[in-house]
C-alpha positions as CSV (number, residue, x, y, z in Angstrom):
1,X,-24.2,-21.5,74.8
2,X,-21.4,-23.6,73.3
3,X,-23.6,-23.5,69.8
4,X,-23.4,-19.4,69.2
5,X,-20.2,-19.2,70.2
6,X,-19.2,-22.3,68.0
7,X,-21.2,-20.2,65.2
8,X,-19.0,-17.0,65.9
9,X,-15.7,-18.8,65.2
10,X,-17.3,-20.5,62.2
11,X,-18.1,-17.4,60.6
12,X,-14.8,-15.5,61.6
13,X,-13.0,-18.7,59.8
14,X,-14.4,-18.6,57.1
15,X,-14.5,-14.8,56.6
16,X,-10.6,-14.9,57.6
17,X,-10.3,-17.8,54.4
18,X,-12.2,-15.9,51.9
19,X,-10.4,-12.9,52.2
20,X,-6.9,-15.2,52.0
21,X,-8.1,-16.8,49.0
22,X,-9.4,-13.2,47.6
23,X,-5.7,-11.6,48.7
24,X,-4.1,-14.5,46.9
25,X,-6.4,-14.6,43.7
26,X,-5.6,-10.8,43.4
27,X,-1.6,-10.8,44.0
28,X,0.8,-8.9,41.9
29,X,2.2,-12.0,41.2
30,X,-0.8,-13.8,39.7
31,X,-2.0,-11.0,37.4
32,X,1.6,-10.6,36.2
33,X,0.9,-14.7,35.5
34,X,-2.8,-13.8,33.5
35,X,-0.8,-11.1,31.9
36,X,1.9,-13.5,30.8
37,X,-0.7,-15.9,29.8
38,X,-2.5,-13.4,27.6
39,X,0.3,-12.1,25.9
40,X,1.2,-15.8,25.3
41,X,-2.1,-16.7,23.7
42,X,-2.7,-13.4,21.3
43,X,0.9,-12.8,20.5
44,X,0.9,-15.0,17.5
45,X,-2.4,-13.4,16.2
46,X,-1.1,-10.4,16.3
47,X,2.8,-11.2,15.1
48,X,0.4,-13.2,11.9
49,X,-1.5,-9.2,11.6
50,X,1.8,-7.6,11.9
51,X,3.2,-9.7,9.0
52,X,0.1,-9.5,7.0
53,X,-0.1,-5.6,7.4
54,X,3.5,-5.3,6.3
55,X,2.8,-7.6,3.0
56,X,0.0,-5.5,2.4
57,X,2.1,-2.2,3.1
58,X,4.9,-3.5,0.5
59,X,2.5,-4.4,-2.4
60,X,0.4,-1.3,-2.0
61,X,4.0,0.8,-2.4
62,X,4.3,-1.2,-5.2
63,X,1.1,-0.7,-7.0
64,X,1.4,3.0,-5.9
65,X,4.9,3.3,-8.1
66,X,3.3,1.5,-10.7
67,X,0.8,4.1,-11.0
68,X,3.3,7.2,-10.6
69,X,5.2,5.5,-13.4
70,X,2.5,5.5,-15.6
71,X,1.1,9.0,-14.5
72,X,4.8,10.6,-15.8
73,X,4.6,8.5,-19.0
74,X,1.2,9.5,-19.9
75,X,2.3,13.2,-19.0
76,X,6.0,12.8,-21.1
77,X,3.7,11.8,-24.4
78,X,1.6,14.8,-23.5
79,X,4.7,17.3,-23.2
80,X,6.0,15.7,-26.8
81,X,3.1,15.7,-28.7
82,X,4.8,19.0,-29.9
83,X,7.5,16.7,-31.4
84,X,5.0,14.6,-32.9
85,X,3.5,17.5,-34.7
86,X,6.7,18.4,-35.8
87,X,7.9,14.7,-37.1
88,X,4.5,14.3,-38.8
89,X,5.1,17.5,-40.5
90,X,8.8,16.3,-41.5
91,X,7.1,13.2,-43.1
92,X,4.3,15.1,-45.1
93,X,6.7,16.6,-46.8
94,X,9.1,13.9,-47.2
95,X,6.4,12.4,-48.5
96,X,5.9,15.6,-51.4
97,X,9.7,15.3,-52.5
98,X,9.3,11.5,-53.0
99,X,6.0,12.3,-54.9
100,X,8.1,15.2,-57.0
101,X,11.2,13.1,-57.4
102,X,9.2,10.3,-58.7
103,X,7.0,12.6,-61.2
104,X,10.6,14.3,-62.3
105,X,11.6,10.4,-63.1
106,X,9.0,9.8,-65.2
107,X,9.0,13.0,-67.3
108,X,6.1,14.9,-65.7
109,X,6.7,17.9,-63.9
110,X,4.2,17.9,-61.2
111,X,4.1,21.8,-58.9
112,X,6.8,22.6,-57.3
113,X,6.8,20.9,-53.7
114,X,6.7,23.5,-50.8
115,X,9.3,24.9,-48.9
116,X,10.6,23.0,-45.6
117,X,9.6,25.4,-42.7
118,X,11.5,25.3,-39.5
119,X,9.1,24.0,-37.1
C-alpha cells in the first residue's frame, strides 16, 4: 500500500516543481532580463542602420540640390535666349559697320549698312 501512496507524493512533487520552475522561468523579472538581453545584442545593428540611413539621407539631399541647381540653370539659359537673340543681332551688325568702315578705308563704297533696330 506504501508503493501508491509513495507514487501519489512522487507525482504531487514533482508537479509542485514544474510549476515553480515554470512560475520562475516566466517572472516579470526574467523577461525584463531577455528583454535587456535583446536590446543589448541588436542595438548596435540597429544604431550601425540608423547611421547608415542618415549618411544615405545627407548625400541624397545633396544630389537632390545638385539637380535643382542644374534644373534653374538650364531654365535661366532658356528665359535668356531672348538676350542671346538680341546680342547675336548686336554683333551682325557690328560686324556690317566693320565691313563698311573697312570698304570706306580702302576707297570702295560698299551699300549702305542697315539701320540698328531696337530689339
Amino acid at each position: 500500500m506504501e508503493e501508491p501512496e509513495m507514487q501519489l507524493k512522487g507525482k504531487k512533487v514533482t508537479d509542485k516543481f514544474t510549476e515553480s520552475v515554470y512560475v520562475l522561468a516566466n517572472e516579470p523579472s526574467v523577461a525584463l532580463y531577455r528583454l535587456q538581453e535583446h536590446v543589448r545584442r541588436s542595438l548596435p545593428e540597429l544604431a550601425q542602420h540608423k547611421a547608415d540611413m542618415q549618411r544615405w539621407e545627407e548625400q541624397s539631399q545633396g544630389a537632390i540640390y545638385t539637380v535643382e541647381y542644374a534644373c534653374s540653370a538650364v531654365k535661366n539659359l532658356v528665359d535668356s535666349s531672348v538676350y542671346f537673340r538680341s546680342v547675336e543681332g548686336l554683333l551682325k551688325q557690328a560686324i556690317n559697320i566693320r565691313d563698311h568702315m573697312n570698304a570706306s578705308a580702302q576707297g570702295h563704297s560698299p551699300e549702305e549698312p542697315p539701320l540698328p533696330s531696337s530689339a
